[in-house]
C-alpha positions as CSV (number, residue, x, y, z in Angstrom):
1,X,0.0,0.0,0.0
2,X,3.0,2.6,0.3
3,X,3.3,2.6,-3.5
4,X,-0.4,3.4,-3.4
5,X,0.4,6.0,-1.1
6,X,3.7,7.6,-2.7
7,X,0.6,7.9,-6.0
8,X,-1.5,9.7,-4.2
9,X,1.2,12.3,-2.7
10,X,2.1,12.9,-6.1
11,X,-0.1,15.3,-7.4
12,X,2.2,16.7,-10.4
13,X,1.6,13.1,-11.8
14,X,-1.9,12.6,-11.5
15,X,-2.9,16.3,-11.9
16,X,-0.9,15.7,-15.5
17,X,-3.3,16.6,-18.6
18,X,-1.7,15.0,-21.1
19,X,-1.6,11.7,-18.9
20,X,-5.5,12.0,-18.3
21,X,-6.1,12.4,-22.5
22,X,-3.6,9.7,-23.0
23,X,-4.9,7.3,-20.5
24,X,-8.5,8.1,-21.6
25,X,-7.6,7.4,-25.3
26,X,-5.7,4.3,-24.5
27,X,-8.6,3.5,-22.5
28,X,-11.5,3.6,-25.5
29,X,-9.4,2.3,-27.7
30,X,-8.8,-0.9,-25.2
31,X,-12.8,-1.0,-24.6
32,X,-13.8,-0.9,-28.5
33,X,-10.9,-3.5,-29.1
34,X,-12.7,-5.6,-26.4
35,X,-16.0,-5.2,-28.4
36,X,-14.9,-5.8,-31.5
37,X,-13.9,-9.5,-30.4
38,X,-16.6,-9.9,-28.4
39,X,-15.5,-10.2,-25.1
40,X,-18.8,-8.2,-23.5
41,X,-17.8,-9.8,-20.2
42,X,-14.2,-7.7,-20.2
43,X,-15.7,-4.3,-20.9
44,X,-18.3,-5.0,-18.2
45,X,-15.5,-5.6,-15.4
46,X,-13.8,-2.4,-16.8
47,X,-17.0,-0.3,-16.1
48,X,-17.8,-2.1,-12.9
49,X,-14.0,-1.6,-11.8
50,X,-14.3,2.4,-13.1
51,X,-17.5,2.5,-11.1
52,X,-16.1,1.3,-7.5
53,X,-13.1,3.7,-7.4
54,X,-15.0,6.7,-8.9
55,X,-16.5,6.2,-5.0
56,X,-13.5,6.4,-3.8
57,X,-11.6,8.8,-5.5
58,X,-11.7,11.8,-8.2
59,X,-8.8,11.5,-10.3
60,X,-9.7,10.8,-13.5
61,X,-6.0,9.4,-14.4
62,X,-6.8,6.7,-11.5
63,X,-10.5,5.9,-12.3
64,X,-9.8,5.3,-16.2
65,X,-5.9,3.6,-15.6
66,X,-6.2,1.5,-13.3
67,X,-8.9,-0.7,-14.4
68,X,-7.0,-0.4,-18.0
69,X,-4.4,-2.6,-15.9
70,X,-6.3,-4.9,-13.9
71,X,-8.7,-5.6,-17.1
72,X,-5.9,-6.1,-19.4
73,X,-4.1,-8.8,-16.9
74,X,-7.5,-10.4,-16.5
75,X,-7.9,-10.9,-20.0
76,X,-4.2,-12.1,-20.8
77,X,-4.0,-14.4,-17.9
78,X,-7.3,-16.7,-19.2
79,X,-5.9,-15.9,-22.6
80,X,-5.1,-19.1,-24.5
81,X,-4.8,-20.4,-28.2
82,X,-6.7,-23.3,-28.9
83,X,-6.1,-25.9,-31.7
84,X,-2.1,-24.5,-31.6
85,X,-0.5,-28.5,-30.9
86,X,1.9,-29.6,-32.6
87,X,1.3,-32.4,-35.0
88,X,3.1,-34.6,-36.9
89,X,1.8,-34.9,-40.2
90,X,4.0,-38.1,-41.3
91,X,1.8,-39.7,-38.4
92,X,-1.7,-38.8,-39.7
93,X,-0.5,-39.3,-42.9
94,X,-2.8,-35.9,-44.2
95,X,-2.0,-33.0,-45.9
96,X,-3.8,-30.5,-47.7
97,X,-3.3,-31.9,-50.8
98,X,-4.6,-35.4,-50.1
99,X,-7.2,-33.9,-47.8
100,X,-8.3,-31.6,-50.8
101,X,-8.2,-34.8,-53.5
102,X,-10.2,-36.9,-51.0
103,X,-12.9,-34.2,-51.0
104,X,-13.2,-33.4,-54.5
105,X,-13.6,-37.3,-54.7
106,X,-16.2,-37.3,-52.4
107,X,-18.3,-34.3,-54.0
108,X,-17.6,-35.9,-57.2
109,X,-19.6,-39.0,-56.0
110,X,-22.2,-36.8,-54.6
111,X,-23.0,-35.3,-57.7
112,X,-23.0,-38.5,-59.5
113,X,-25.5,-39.8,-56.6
114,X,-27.6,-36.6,-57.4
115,X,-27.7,-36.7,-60.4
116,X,-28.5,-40.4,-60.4
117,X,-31.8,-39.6,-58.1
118,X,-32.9,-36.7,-60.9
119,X,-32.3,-38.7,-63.6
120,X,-34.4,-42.0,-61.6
121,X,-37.5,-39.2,-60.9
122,X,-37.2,-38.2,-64.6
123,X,-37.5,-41.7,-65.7
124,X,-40.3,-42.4,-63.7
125,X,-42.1,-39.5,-64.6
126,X,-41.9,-40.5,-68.1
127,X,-43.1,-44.2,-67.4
128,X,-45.9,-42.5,-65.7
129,X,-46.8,-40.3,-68.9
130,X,-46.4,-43.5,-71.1
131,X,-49.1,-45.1,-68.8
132,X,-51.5,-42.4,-69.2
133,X,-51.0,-41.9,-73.0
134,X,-52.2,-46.0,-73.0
135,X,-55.1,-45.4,-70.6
């Protein structure tokens, strides 16, 4: 708490204006970052954070910094990269090429199937016509 204090007693530093516009730029652009990859839950614990120490105290450079901190550590700590392994592809025996060959095989079939089922319907329509013409 004595760093907190040595803060405090230093009003040259947190009466700065250009530290206040910095730290309220840095600030909104941190927050619209936050919304833009849509972690809501982020920029709600900035304005609850904001909120409490506005209650406490009036500097501007505190109320809009220090939740910039604690939020940002928050969101690093949990931060993680999924799907990053490492993978040996001689093991799976896949790559892109195969993988892309298999599929065009695959679509390739489909179509034939489809077409298959179109060209079935068609044929029974027409046995269906030839039917009625008799009749």
């Amino acid at each position: 708490m004595k760093f907190v204090d040595n803060i405090m007693k230093n009003k040259k530093l947190l009466s700065n204006n250009p530290l206040l516009y910095g730290t309220a730029i840095i600030s909104f652009l941190n927050i619209l970052g936050f919304i833009q990859i849509g972690k809501m839950n982020i920029v709600l614990l900035y304005i609850i954070i904001a909120i409490i120490l506005s209650v406490y105290t009036k500097n501007m450079v505190v109320v809009l910094g220090a939740p910039l901190l604690i939020v940002n550590l928050i969101s690093y700590m949990g931060y993680n990269i999924e799907g990053m392994e490492e993978r040996n592809e001689d093991e799976e025996g896949n790559n892109l090429d195969e993988n892309l060959k298999e599929l065009n095989e695959k679509m390739g079939e489909l179509s034939n199937l489809a077409s298959g089922i179109n060209n079935e319907e068609e044929e029974e329509e027409e046995e269906e016509e030839e039917e009625e013409e008799e009749e």
